[in-house]
ZAMARGU-4260 file (C-alpha; in steps of 0.2 Angstrom, whole numbers, plus 5000, padded with zeros to 4 digits):
<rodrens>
0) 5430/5488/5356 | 5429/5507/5356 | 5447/5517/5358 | 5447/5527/5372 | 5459/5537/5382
5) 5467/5524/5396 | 5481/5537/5401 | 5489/5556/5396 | 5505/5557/5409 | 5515/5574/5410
10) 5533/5571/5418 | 5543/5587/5422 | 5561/5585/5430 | 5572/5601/5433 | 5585/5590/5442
15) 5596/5592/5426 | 5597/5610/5425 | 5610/5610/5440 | 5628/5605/5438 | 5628/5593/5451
20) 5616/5584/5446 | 5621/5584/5427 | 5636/5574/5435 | 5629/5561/5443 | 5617/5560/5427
25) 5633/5556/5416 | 5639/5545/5428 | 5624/5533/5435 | 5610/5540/5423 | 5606/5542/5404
30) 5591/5553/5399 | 5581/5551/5382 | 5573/5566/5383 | 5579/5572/5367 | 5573/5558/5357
35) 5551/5555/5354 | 5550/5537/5363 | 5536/5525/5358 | 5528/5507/5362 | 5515/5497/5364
40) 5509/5489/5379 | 5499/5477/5387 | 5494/5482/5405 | 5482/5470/5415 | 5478/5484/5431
45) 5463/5482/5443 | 5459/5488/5460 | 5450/5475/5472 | 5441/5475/5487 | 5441/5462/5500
50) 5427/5460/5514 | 5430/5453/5530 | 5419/5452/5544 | 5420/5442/5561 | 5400/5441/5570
55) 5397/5430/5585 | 5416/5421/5582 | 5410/5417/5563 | 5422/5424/5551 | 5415/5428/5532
60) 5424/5433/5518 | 5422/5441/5502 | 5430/5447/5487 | 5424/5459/5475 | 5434/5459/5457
65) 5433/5470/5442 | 5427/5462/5426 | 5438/5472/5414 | 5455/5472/5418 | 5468/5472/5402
70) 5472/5481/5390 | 5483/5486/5376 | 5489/5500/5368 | 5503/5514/5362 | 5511/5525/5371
75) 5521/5540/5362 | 5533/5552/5374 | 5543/5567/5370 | 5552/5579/5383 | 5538/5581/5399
80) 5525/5574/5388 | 5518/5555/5387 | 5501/5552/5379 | 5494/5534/5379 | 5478/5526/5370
85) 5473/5509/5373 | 5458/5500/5371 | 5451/5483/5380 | 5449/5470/5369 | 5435/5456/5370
90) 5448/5442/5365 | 5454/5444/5383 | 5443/5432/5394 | 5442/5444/5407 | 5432/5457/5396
95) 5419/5446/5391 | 5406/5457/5398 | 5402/5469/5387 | 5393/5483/5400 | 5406/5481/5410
100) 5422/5498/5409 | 5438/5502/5415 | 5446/5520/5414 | 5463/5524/5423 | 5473/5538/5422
105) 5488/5542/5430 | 5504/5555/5429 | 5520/5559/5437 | 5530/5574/5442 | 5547/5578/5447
110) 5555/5592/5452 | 5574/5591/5462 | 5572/5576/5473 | 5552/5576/5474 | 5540/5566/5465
115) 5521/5567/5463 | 5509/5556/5456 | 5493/5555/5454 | 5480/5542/5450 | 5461/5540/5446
120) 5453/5523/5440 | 5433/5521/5437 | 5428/5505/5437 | 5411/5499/5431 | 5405/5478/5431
125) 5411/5467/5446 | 5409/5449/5453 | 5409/5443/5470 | 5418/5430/5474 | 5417/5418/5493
130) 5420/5402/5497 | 5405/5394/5488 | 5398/5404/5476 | 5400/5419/5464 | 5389/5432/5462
135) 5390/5446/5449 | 5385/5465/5452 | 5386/5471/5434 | 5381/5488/5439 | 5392/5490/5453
140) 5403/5505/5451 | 5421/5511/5461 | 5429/5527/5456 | 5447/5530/5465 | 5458/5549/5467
145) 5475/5551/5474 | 5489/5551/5475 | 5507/5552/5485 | 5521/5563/5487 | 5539/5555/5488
150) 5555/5561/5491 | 5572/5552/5482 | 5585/5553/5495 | 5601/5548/5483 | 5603/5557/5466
155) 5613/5543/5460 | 5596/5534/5460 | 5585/5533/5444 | 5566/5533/5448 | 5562/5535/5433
160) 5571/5521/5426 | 5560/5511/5437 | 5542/5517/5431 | 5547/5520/5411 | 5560/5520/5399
165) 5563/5539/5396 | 5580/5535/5407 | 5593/5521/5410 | 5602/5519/5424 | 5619/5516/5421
170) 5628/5511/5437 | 5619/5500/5450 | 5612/5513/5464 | 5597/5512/5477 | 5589/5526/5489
175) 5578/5525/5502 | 5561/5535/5498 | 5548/5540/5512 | 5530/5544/5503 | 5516/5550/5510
180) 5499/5544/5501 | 5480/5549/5501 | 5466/5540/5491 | 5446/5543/5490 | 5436/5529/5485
185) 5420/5529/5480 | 5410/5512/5478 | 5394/5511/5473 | 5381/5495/5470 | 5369/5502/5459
190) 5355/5490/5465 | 5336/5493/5460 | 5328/5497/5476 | 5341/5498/5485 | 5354/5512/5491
195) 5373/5506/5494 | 5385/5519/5494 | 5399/5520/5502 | 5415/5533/5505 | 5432/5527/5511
200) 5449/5540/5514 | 5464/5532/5516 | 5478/5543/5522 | 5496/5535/5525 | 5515/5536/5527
205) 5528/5522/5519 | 5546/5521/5521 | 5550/5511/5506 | 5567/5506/5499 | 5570/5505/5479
210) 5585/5500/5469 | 5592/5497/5451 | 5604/5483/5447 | 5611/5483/5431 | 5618/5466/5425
215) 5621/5472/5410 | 5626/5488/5399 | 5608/5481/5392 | 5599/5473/5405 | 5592/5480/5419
220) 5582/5473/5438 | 5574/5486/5448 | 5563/5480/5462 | 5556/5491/5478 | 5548/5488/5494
225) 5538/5497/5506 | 5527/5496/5524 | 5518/5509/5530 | 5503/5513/5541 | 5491/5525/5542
230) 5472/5527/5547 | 5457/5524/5535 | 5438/5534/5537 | 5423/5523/5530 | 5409/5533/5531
235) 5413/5540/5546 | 5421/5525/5554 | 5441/5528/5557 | 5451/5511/5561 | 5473/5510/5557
240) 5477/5501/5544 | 5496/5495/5536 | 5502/5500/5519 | 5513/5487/5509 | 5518/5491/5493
245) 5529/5479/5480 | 5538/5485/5465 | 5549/5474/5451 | 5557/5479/5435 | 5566/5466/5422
250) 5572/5478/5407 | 5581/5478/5391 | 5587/5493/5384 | 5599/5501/5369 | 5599/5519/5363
255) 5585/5514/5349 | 5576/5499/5354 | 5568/5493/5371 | 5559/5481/5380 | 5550/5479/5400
260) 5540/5470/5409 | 5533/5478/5428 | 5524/5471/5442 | 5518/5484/5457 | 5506/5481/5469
265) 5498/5492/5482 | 5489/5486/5495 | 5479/5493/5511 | 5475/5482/5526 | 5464/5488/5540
270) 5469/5483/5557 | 5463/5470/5568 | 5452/5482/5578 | 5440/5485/5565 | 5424/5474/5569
275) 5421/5475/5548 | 5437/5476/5538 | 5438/5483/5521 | 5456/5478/5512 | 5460/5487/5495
280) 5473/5481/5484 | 5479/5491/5467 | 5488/5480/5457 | 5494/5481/5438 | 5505/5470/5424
285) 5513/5480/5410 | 5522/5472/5396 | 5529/5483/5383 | 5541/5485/5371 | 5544/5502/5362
290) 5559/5511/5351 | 5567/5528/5351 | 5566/5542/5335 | 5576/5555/5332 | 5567/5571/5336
295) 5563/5582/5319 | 5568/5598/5319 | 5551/5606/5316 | 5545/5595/5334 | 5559/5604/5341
300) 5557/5620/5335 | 5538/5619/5341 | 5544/5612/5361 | 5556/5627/5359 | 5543/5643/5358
305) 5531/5632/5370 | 5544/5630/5384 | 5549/5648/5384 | 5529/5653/5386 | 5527/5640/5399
310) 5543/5640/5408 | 5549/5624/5410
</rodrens>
């Protein structure tokens, strides 16, 4: 159970250095970015593969899943900066295999009404799954980069609210957000004696449809939906393929203390003219609970003289 590094996010917004925006912040948002936020978390997060072929009119299907899935950890935040240190325990059934690895990383931007993010997971240790048996590749390695570029429609919206806990939103409010998404995926057998190596570009376009509604000065339900479609390159081969994405927030929330649970999915569906289909699903599970501190003046003093050197 060696620490190591699952995540170092950096989130910059400008959005409240306008007065318009400070407005609608007062109104439908609430920004901790004065205060250093931490929690711990459990996140359970994987990214599957399913195999479907169809030869002759005999349809075979397979499922590769990674051995090493959840974690738990502690993140700290202050300002555009959220580091994050977790470790997979063996006390999790599904990390019982002690060769088996699991690294993500992942960060958001924001700038006006754009958001970025990007996301890289290597993944070592799988089994195979059909419908009689279970094989394992314990060698077998995937490594994933990428990201997408969305754009927030309706300031009144809180994104951020959605993803984390360094804003609230105060009033119920939605938008609709097109993102456009690119991913490489590397996957790699590792067989003796054997070469299986293979490179997959997913390039795709989601309308999508997010919104936050707050039951409660304290209670908050965020939930999003998406369908897109795009084209996929596997090796060389280029088939269309449908996007859907799910997102869903329950959250509890005061000025000090916090607590969340999130379910998103991502999943990438070749169409039905590819004779081989290669489906990809990213899903995660994060529970956390987490409370806010008043900055000291030194941290303050030091984000100061920083910010004025780097300008943000």
């Amino acid at each position: 159970m060696n620490l190591k590094m699952i995540s170092i996010f950096f989130f910059a917004s400008m959005s409240g250095c306008f007065a318009q925006n400070d407005t609608l912040q007062n109104s439908y948002k609430k920004s901790y970015n004065d205060k250093i936020t931490t929690n711990l978390y459990y996140l359970a997060t994987s990214n599957n593969f399913q195999i479907e072929s169809n030869v002759e009119g005999q349809k075979t299907s397979l499922e590769l899943i990674p051995d090493r899935r959840e974690q738990i950890g502690v993140t700290a935040s202050y300002k555009f900066i959220d580091i994050s240190l977790g470790f997979a325990p063996k006390f999790f059934d599904v990390n019982n295999n002690p060769k088996s690895k699991h690294f993500n990383f992942g960060t958001r931007f924001y700038y006006k009404k754009w958001m970025q993010s990007f996301t890289f997971i290597n993944q070592k240790g799988f089994h195979a799954i059909t419908e009689k048996i279970q094989v394992d590749f314990p060698r077998m390695r995937t490594t994933k980069v990428g990201g997408s570029t969305s754009y927030i429609f309706n300031d009144k919206f809180s994104f951020k609210a959605l993803i984390d806990q360094n804003e609230w939103q105060t009033k119920s409010a939605g938008s609709f957000i097109p993102t456009f998404s690119f991913y490489y995926t590397n996957l790699t057998l590792n067989i003796p004696d054997e070469s299986s190596n293979s490179n997959m570009y997913v390039f795709s376009v989601a309308p999508s449809y997010f919104y936050n509604w707050v039951i409660s000065k304290k209670v908050l339900v965020g939930s999003g939906i998406a369908f897109g479609a795009g084209i996929n390159d596997n090796d060389g081969v280029v088939s269309g393929l449908y996007q859907v994405d799910l997102n869903l927030k329950l959250a509890y929330n005061t000025d000090r203390f916090f607590a969340y649970a999130t379910l998103n999915n991502i999943s990438f569906l070749q169409g039905s003219a590819a004779d081989a289909k290669l489906n990809e699903n990213i899903s995660s599970l994060k529970i956390s609970v987490g409370y806010r501190f008043n900055t000291p003046k030194k941290v303050t003093e030091v984000y100061d003289k920083v910010n004025k050197k780097i300008g943000l």
